[in-house]
C-alpha positions as CSV (number, residue, x, y, z in Angstrom):
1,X,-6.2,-94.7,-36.0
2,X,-3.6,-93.7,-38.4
3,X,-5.2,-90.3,-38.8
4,X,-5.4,-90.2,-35.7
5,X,-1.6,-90.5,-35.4
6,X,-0.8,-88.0,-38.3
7,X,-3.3,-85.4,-36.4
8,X,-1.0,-86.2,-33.3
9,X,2.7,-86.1,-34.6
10,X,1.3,-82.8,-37.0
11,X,0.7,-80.9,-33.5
12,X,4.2,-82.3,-32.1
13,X,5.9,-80.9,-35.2
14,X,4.2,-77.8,-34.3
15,X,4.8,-77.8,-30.2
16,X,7.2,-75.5,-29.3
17,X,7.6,-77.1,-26.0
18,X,9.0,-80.3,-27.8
19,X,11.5,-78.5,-29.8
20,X,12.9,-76.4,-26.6
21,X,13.4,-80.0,-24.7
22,X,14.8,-81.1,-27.6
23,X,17.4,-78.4,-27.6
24,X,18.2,-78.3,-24.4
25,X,18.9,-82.0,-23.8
26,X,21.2,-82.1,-26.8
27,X,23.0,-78.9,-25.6
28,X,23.1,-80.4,-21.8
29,X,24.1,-84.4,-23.2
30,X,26.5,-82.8,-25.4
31,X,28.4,-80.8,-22.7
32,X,28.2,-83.7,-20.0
33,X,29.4,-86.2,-22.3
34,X,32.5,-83.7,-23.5
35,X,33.4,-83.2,-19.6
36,X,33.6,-86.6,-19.3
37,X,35.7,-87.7,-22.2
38,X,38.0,-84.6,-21.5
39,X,38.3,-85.7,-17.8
40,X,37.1,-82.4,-16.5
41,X,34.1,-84.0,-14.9
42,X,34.7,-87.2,-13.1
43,X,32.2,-89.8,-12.4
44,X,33.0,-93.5,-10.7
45,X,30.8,-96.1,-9.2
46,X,28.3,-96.1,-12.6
47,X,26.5,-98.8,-13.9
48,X,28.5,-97.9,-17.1
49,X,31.8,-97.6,-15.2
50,X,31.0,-101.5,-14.2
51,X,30.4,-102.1,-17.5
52,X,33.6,-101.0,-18.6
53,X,32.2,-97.9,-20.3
54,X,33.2,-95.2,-18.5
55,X,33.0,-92.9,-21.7
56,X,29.4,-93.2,-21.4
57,X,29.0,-92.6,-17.7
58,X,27.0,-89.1,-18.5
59,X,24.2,-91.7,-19.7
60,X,23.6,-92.5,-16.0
61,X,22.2,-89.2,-15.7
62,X,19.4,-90.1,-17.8
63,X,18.5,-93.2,-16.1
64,X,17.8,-91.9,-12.9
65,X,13.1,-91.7,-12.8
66,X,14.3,-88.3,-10.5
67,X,16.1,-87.0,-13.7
68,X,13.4,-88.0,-16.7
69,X,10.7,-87.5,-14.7
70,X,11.5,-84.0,-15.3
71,X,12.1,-84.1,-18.8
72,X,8.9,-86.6,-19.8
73,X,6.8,-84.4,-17.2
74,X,7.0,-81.5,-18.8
75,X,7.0,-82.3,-22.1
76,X,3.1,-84.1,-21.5
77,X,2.2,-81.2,-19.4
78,X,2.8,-78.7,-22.9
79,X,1.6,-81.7,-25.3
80,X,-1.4,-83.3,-22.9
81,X,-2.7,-81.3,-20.5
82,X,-2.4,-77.5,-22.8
83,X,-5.1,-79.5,-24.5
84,X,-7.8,-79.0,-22.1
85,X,-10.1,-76.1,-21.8
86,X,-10.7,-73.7,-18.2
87,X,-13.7,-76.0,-18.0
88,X,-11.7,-79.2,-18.3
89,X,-12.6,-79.9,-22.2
90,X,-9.9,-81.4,-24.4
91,X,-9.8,-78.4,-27.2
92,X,-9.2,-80.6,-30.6
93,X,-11.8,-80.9,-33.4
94,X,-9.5,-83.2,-35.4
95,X,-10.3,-86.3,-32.7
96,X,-14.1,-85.5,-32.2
97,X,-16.3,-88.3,-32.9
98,X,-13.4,-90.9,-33.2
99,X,-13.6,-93.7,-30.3
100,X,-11.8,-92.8,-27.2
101,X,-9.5,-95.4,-26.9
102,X,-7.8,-95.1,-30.0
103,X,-7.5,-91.4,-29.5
104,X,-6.0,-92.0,-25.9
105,X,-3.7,-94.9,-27.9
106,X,-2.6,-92.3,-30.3
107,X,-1.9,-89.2,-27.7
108,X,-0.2,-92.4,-25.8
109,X,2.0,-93.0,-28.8
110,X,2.9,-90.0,-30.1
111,X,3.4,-88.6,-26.7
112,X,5.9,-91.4,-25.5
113,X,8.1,-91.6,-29.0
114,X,8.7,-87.8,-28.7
115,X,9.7,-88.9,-24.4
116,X,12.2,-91.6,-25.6
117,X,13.4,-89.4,-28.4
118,X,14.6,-86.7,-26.0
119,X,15.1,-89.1,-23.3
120,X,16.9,-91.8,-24.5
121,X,17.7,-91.6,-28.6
122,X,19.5,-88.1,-28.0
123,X,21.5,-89.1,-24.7
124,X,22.7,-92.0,-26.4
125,X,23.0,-90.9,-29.6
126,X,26.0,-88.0,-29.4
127,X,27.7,-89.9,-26.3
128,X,28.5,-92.4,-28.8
129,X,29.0,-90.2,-31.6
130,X,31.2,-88.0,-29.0
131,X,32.9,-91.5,-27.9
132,X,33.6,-92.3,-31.5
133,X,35.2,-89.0,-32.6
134,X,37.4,-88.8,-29.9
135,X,38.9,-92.3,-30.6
136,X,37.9,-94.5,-28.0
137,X,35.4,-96.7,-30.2
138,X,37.2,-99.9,-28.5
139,X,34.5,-99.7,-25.9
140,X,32.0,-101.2,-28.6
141,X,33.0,-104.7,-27.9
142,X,30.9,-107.4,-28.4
143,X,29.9,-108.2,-25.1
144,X,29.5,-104.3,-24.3
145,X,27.3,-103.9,-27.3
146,X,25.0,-107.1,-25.7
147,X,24.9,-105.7,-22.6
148,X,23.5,-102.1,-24.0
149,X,21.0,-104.1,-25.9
150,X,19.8,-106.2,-22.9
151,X,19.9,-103.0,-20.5
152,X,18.0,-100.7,-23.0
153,X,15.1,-102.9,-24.0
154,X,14.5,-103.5,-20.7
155,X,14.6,-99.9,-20.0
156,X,12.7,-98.8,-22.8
157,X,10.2,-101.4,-21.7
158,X,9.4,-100.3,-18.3
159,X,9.7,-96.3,-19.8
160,X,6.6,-97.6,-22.0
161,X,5.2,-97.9,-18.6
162,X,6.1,-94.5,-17.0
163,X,4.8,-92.7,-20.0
164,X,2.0,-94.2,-19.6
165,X,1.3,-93.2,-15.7
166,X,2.5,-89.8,-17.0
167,X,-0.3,-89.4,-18.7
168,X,-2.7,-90.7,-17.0
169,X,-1.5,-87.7,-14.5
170,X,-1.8,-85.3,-17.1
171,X,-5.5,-86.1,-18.3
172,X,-6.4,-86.3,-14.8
173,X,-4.7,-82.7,-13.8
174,X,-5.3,-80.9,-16.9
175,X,-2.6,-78.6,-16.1
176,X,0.6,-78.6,-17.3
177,X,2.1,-77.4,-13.9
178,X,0.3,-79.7,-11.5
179,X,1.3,-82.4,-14.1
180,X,5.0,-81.9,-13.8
181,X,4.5,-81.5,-10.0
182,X,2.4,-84.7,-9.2
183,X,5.0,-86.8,-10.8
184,X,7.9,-85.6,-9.1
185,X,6.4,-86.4,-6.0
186,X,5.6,-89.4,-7.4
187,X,9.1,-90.0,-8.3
188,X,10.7,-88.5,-4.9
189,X,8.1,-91.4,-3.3
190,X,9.3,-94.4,-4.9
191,X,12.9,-93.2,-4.4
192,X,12.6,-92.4,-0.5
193,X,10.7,-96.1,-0.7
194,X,13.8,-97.1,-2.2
195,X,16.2,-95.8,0.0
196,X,14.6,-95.9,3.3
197,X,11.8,-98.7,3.6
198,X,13.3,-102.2,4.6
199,X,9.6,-103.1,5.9
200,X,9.9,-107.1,4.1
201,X,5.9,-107.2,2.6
202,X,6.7,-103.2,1.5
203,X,9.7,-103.7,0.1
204,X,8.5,-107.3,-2.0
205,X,5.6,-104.9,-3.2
206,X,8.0,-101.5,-4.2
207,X,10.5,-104.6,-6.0
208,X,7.4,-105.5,-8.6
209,X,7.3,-101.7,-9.8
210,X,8.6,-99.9,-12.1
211,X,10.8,-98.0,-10.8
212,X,12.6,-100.8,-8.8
213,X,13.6,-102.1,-12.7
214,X,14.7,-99.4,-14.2
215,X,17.8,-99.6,-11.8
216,X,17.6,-103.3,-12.1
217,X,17.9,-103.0,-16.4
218,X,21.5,-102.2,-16.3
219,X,22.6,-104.3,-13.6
220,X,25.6,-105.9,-15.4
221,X,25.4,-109.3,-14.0
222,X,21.5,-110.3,-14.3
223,X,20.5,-114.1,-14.4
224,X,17.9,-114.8,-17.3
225,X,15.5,-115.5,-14.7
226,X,15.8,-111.7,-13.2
227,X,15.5,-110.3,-17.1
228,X,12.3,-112.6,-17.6
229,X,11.3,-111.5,-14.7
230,X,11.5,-108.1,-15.4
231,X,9.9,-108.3,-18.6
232,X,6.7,-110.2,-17.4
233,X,6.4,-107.1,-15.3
234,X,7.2,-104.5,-17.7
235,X,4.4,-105.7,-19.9
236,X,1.6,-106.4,-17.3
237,X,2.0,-102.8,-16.0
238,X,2.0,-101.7,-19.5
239,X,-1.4,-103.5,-20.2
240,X,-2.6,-102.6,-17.2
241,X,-1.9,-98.8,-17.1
242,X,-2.9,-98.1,-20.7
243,X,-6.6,-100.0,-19.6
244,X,-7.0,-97.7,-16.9
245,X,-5.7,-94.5,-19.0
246,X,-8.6,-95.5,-21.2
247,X,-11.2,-95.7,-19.1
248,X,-10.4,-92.5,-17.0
249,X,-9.8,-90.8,-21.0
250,X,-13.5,-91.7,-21.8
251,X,-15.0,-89.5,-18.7
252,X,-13.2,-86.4,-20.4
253,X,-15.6,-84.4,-22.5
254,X,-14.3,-83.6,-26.4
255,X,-15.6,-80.9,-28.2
């Protein structure tokens, strides 16, 4: 398994894809956060503006599934599916003759730690170095520091989850383009579900998902019963998703 990992992050290190996404999310996080601290770009009604953070309303950007969905699509659709053949084939005679669920496991990994470095380690990372240098560290409180904890480990959890679906899209597509395309739609789904359907049994169903709780992870004012809640979820879809990546991973020929 740990080769398995090394043969991973080595081709990661090497992905050109990766590196551009990595670029372009610092340049983009680094401008957004700027406009905001130098009051050319105005945001209100944030989670982080509830908070009391409104220094760090550029981060709501990158909470939205519409937004990452873009970002972690594409970055599986140049890591995952570039790895298949035109006969559907995973190209990679490092993994041969390992068992298939720890390769999945370590594609699954790798994969989703490069998604939350671009996706949420960078965001965060120079809006607080940004906030920091321009002198408005004051928003660190104690109680603002508790609720980034809460709201990020319960994001982080249910992202565990959305990497996972990812890809399971990707090793089902085996194209980078239909990859990026299936999950938007599946993103623009669950948000016209959230928007639109009021349907009681639909709605109780769309309010167990994912994507329901990654909006609910930085609701300021949740009871511990909501973030139990949310975490019993968070880690049954997680189990649940990387079982039936597995099993769909060991119909895929390796050569």
């Amino acid at each position: 398994m740990n080769n398995l990992i090394r043969a991973e992050m080595f081709k990661l290190r090497r992905n050109k894809a990766f590196w551009a996404i990595f670029a372009a999310i610092a340049g983009l996080s680094t401008l957004m956060h700027l406009l905001i601290i130098t009051d050319w770009w105005y945001m209100s009604g944030t989670v982080f503006d509830e908070a009391g953070m409104s220094e760090l309303n550029a981060l709501s950007v990158y909470i939205v599934p519409l937004f990452f969905n873009l970002i972690v699509s594409t970055l599986a659709g140049y890591f995952i599916s570039n790895e298949y053949s035109q006969t559907s084939v995973i190209k990679n005679q490092i993994i041969s003759g390992n068992n298939r669920t720890y390769i999945f496991l370590a594609k699954y990994i790798v994969f989703t730690l490069a998604a939350i470095v671009v996706t949420i380690v960078i965001p965060f990372a120079i809006g607080a170095m940004i906030v920091l240098l321009a002198g408005d560290g004051g928003i660190f409180t104690d109680q603002s520091l508790l609720y980034l904890g809460r709201s990020y480990a319960l994001f982080f959890l249910h992202f565990l989850s959305f990497t996972a679906i990812v890809m399971i899209i990707s090793v089902i597509t085996e194209d980078s383009g239909r990859t990026i395309l299936y999950t938007l739609f599946l993103s623009i789904a669950m948000f016209v579900l959230e928007q639109l359907v009021t349907v009681m049994p639909i709605r109780t169903i769309y309010e167990k998902t994912m994507f329901y709780h990654f909006d609910l992870s930085f609701n300021y004012s949740l009871t511990s019963a909501e973030v139990i809640t949310s975490m019993l979820i968070g880690i049954i879809s997680l189990i649940v998703l990387l079982f039936v990546g597995t099993l769909i991973f060991r119909r895929k020929e390796i050569k």
